[in-house]
N, C-alpha and C positions, 0 to 999 in steps of 0.2 A: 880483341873486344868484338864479341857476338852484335848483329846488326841489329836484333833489340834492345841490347845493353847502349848503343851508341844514338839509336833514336830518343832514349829516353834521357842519356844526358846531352842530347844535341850535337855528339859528336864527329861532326863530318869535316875531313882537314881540307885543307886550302888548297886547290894547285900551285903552284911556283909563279906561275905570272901572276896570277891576280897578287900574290904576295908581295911580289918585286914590286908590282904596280902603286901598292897604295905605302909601301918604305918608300920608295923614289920620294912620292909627295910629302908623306908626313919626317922625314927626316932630314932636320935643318944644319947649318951648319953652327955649330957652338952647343949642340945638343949632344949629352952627357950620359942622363938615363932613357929606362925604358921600362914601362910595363907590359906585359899581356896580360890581362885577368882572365881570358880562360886559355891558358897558352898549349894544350895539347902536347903536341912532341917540341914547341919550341922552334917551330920553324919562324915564326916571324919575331921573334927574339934574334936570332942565327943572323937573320937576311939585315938588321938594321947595321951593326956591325960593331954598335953603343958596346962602352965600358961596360956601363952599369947596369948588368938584364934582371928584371922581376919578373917573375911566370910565377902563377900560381893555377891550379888547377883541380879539380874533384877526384880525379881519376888518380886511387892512391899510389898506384905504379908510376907516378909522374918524378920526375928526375928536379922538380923545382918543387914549389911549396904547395904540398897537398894543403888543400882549404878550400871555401866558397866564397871568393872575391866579396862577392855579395853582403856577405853576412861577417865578412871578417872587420876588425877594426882597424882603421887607417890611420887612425890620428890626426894630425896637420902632414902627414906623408904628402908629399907632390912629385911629378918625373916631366921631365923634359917632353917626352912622346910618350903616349900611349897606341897601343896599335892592338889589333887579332882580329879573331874569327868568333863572337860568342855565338855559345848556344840558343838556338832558335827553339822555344820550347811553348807550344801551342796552350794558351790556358784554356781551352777549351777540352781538352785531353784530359783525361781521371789519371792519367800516368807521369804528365806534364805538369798539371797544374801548381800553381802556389795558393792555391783554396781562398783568393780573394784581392784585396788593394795592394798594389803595388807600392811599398814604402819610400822609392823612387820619384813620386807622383802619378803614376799612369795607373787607368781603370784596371777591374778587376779582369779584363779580357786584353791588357797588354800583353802580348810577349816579352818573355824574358829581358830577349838583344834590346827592348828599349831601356833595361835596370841597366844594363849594361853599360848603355850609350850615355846614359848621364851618370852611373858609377865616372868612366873615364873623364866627364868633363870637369869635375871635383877632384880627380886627383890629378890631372893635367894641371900644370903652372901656368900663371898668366905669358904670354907669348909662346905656351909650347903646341904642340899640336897632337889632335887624336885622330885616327884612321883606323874605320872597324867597317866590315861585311856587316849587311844588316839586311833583314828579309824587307824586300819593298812595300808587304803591307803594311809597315812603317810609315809610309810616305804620305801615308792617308786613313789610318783607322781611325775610330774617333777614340779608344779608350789610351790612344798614344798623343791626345792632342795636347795634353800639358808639357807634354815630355818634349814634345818640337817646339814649342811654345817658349820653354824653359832653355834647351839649348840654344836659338833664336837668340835669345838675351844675354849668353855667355860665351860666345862664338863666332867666328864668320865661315858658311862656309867657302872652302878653297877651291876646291876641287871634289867632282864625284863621279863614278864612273855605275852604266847599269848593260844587263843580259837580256835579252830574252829568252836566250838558250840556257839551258842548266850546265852548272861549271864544275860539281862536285855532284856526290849522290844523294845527296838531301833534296828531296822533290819540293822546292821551292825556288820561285824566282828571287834573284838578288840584288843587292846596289851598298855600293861603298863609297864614302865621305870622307873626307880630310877636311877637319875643321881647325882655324886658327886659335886659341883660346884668349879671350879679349878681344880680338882684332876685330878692326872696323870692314862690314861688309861692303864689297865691290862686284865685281861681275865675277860667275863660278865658272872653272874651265870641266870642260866635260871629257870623258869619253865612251867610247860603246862596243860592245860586241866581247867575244873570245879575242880578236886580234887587238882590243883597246883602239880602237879608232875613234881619232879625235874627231871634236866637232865644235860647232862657234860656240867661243863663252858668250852667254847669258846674263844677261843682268837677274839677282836671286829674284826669282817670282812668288807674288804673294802667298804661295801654298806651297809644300815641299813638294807635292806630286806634279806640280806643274812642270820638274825639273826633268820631269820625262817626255816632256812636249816641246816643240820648235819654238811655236807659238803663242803670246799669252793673250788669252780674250779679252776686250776693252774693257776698261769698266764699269757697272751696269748699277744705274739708280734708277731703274722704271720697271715698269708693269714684269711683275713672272706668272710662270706655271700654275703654282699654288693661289693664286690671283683666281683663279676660272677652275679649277679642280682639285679635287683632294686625293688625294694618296694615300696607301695603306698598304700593308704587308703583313700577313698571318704567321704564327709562329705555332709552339710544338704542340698548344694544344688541337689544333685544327689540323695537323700533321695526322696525331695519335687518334682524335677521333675520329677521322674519315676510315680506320682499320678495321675493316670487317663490314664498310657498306659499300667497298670499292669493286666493281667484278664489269667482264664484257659481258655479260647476260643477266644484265639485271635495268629494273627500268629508272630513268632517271637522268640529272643532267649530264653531260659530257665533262670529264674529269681532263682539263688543262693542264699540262707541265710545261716549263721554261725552255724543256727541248722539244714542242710543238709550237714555238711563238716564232715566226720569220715577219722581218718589216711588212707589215699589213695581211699577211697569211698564219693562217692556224693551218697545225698540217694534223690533224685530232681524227683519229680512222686510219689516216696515209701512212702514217710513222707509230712504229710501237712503240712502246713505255715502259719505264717501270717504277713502281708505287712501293713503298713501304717492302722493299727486298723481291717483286714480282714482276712479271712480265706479262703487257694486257695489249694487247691490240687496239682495240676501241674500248676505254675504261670508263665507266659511268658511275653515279655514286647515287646509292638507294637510300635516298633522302628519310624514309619511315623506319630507315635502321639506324636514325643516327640521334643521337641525345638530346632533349628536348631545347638546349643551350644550342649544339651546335646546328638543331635545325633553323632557329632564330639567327645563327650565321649563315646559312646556307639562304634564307629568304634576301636575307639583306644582303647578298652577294648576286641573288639571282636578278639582276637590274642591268639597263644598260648601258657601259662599263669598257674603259679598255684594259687588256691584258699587258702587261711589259714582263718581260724579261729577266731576271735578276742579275747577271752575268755576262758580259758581252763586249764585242768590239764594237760594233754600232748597235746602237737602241733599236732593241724590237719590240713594237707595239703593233697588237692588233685589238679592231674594234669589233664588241661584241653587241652590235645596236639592238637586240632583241632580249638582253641580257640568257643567256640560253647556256652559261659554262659554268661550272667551280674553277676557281684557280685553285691550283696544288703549292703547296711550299717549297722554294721562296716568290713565287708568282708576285708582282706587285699591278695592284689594283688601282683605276683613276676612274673618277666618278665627275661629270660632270655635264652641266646642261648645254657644253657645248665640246663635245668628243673631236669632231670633226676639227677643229683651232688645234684640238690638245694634239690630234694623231698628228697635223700637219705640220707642228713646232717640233713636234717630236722627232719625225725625219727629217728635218731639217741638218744641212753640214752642220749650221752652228750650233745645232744643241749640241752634237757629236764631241767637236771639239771643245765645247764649253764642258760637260761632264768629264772629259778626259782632261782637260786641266785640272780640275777639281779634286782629280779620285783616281788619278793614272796609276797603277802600283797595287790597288786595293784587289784587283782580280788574281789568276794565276797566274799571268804573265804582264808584261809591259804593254802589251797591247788590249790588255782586257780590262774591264772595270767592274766594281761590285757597284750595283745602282741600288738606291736606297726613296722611300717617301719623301725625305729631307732633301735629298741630293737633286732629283726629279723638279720638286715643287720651288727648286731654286732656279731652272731653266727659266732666262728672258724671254721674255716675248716678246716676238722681233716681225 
């Protein structure tokens, strides 16, 4: 299988430990069957050591039941364990996509692995248990909140283990769950790294991304962020139309990117860039070349305003007290009549650690987080 043929149907195999890893945990004793729904060569079908193996799989060269778990009919069918590796299939990809709602319950921007994950907790029996690799932006999307929401209600989880290394070649970070089905939730045993290194069980925390944090922040009924500012985030059309008024020789404001934003530094002249597939030195954007719509964006952006970041281990905000920037996409924007509160909360540890409870897993790694207006305007004020 060609590595475009196996991107598109998510097919990256497991190594052997993370496999032994999550069989140890999901296989009980008095358990019988077993599914994989997308079981590839069958290695975690092999590893359980169960009478009774299901694998089904897309890929017609497959030695168990060519089909699409997914789409196939189940009946009242139930198994003991469920277990695998699904397909991580990006719905934001024209190659990937399922072209809208996940019949599952998760938004039209789920990934696949969350049909998946509540595929398994339906055909799991009550006391048996499910154990699947799932991409960590799981742990925090919003179009997967039903889907944790719903698992939540039909599950405890047991145990979970996460990377911030990459453990296969699918350029994604991961995290794997063994869930009880029925059972009553109690504290979840962890572990971490390539060599699975334990760490203290956790009592489950209010949000699944929290389960990548030590720590969980108190809980907060007073004054937040969005209290004293508002926040905003541009999207493709302000992307597309800055194309063709963007240049280093042209007059006009200074064109901000997420990788010129450093806690309280713009590095905008220091660091080059690149825009829309180019590379600019000092990028400015010639406001009289731009459509009469997005010049009415550009006015009302040009005010005094801090930049953030979208992307990041600690929150980068810098203040633009003379309003004097465009931000570029995904830049997020705060506007408010008192910058100076907002920059100060902003850096603060504890906003750091409160958005990382929140949203651990949303970035590219475990250490990073995707920051959002919502996410922001949720920070206490402390």
């Amino acid at each position: 299988m060609n590595q475009q043929t196996r991107k598109r149907l998510g097919a990256f195999y497991t190594p052997p430990e993370l496999v032994n890893a999550i069989v140890r945990e999901a296989v009980f004793d008095g358990a019988l069957s077993v599914l994989d729904p997308a079981c590839g060569d069958g290695r975690f079908l092999r590893a359980t050591g169960l009478n009774e193996q299901v694998g089904v799989d897309l890929d017609a060269a497959t030695s168990f039941i060519h089909d699409d778990a997914l789409a196939r009919e189940w009946g009242d069918t139930q198994f003991d364990v469920v277990v695998g590796n699904p397909p991580f299939l990006n719905q934001l990809a024209s190659s990937t996509t399922r072209g809208g709602r996940s019949r599952f319950g998760g938004g039209p921007y789920a990934d696949a692995a969350a049909e998946f994950l509540m595929l398994a907790m339906r055909l799991c029996r009550p006391g048996g248990r499910v154990g699947l690799v799932l991409p960590q932006s799981l742990l925090s999307t919003r179009d997967t909140a039903s889907i944790r929401e719903a698992v939540d209600s039909m599950a405890a989880l047991r145990w979970m283990w996460w990377s911030n290394t990459r453990m296969f070649d699918a350029n994604v970070r991961v995290w794997a769950g063994v869930w009880e089905v029925g059972g009553q939730q109690n504290g979840v045993r962890r572990a971490y790294g390539p060599d699975f290194s334990e760490l203290p069980t956790t009592p489950r925390p209010a949000t699944w991304s929290g389960l990548l944090t030590d720590a969980a922040p108190a809980p907060h009924a007073g004054p937040v962020l969005g209290d004293i500012a508002t926040f905003s985030v541009d999207f493709r059309e302000q992307y597309y139309g800055l194309i063709g008024a963007v240049g280093d020789n042209v007059d006009g404001p200074p064109l901000v990117t997420s990788g010129l934003i450093e806690p309280g530094r713009c590095l905008w002249g220091e660091r080059p860039v690149r825009f829309a597939k180019q590379r600019y030195a000092a990028p400015r954007v010639a406001v009289d070349r731009l459509s009469p719509r997005l010049q009415r964006w550009a006015a009302a952006r040009l005010v005094p305003k801090l930049l953030i970041a979208n992307q990041t281990r600690v929150i980068e905000a810098v203040h633009d007290p003379h309003g004097e920037w465009l931000p570029s996409v995904p830049v997020i924007t705060a506007v408010s009549d008192d910058c100076e509160t907002v920059l100060r909360v902003l850096n603060n540890r504890a906003a750091n650690e409160w958005v990382h409870h929140q949203a651990a897993g949303s970035g590219l790694g475990a250490g990073t987080v995707r920051l959002s207006p919502t996410l922001l305007a949720g920070i206490p004020l402390r």
